[in-house]
C-alpha positions as CSV (number, residue, x, y, z in Angstrom):
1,X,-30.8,-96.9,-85.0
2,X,-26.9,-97.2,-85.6
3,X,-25.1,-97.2,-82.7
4,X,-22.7,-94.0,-82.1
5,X,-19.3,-95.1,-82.5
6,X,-17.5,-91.6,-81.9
7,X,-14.4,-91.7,-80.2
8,X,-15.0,-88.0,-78.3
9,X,-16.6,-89.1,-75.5
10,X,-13.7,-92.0,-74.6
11,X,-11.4,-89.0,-75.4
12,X,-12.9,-87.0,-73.4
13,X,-12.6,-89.2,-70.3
14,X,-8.9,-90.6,-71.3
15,X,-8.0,-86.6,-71.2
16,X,-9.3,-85.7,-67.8
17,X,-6.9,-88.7,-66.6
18,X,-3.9,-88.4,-68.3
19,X,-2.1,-88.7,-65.0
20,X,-3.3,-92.2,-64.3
21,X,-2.4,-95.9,-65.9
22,X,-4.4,-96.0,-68.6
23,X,-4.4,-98.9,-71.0
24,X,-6.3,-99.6,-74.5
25,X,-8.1,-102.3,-72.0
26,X,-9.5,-99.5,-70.1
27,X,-10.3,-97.2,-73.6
28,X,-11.7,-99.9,-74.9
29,X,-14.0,-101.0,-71.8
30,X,-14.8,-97.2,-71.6
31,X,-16.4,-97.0,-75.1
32,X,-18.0,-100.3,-74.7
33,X,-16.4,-102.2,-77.2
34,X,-13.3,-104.7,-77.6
35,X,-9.9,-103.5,-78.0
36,X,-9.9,-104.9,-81.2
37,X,-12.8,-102.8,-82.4
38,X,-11.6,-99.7,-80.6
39,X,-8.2,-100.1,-83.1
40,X,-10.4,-100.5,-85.8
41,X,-11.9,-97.5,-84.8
42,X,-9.0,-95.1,-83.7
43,X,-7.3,-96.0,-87.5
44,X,-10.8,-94.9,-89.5
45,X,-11.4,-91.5,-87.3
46,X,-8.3,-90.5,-85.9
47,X,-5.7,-92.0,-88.2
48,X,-3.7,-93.6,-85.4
49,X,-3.3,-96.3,-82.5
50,X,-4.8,-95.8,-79.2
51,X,-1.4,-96.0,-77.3
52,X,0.0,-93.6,-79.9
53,X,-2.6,-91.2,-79.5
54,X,-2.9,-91.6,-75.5
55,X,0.9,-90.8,-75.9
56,X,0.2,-87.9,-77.9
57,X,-1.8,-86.3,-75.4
58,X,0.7,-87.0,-72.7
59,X,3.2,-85.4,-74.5
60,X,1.0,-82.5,-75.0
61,X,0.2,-81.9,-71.6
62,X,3.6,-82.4,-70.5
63,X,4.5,-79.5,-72.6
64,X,1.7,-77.6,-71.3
65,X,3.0,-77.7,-68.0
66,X,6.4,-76.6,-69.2
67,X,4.9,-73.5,-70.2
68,X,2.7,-72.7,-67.7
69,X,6.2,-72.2,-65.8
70,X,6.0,-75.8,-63.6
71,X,10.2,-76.2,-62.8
72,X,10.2,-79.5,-62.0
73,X,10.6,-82.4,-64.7
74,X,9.6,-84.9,-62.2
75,X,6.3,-83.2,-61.5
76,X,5.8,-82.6,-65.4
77,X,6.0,-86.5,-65.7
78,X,3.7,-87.6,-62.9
79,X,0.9,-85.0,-64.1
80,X,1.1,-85.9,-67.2
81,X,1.1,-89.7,-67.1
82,X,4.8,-90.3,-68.2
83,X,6.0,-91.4,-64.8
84,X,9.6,-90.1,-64.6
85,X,11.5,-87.4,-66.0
86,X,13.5,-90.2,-67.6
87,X,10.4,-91.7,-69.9
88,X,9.4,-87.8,-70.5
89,X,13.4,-86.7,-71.4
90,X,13.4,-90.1,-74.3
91,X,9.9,-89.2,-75.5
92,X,10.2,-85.1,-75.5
93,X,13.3,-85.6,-77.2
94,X,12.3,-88.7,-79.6
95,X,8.9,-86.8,-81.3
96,X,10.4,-83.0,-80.8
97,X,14.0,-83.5,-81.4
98,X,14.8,-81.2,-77.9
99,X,15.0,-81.8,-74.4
100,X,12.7,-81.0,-72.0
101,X,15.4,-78.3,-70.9
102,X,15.3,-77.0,-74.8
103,X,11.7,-76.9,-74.3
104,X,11.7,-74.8,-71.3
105,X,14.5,-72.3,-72.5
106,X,12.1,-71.8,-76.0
107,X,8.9,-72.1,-75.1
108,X,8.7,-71.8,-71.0
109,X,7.7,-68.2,-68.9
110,X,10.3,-66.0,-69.1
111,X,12.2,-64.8,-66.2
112,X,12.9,-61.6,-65.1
């Protein structure tokens, strides 16, 4: 028997807690292997790093709850595991190229 070495269940459980510290440590301990191997394993099925792909999904979220309608950057942050509207204006703005403003005006509910 070869052991299963997907990443979807770890992926799975990292998703449903976006909002909380998560660290490779923690993926890694998840999927029951070292965060060595989990890197290893990230690069061959996902093409990426664990942090970059954690960050990924944060992102993600983040914009999620922009267009669901949710007002508040602060909130947007803390639910979607980048802490403060600061860390989500620099990484909004570093992989889209617009604010989280931007984002709102373009993609958010509209109001009438």
């Amino acid at each position: 028997d070869l052991p299963d070495e997907s990443l979807a269940p770890v992926l799975a459980w990292a998703q449903e807690r976006l909002d909380s510290p998560l660290t490779v440590s923690d993926l890694a301990a998840r999927a029951a292997v070292s965060p060595s191997t989990l890197h290893r394993r990230f690069q061959a099925q996902l093409g990426t790093t664990p942090l970059t792909w954690l960050r990924g999904e944060r992102l993600a979220l983040a914009c999620r709850l922009i267009e669901r309608g949710e007002p508040r950057f602060e909130v947007v942050a803390r639910r979607s595991g980048l802490g403060t509207a600061t860390n989500l204006r620099t990484l909004m703005r570093r992989e889209t190229g617009i604010t989280p403003s931007a984002y709102k005006h373009r993609f958010g509910p509209e109001v009438n």
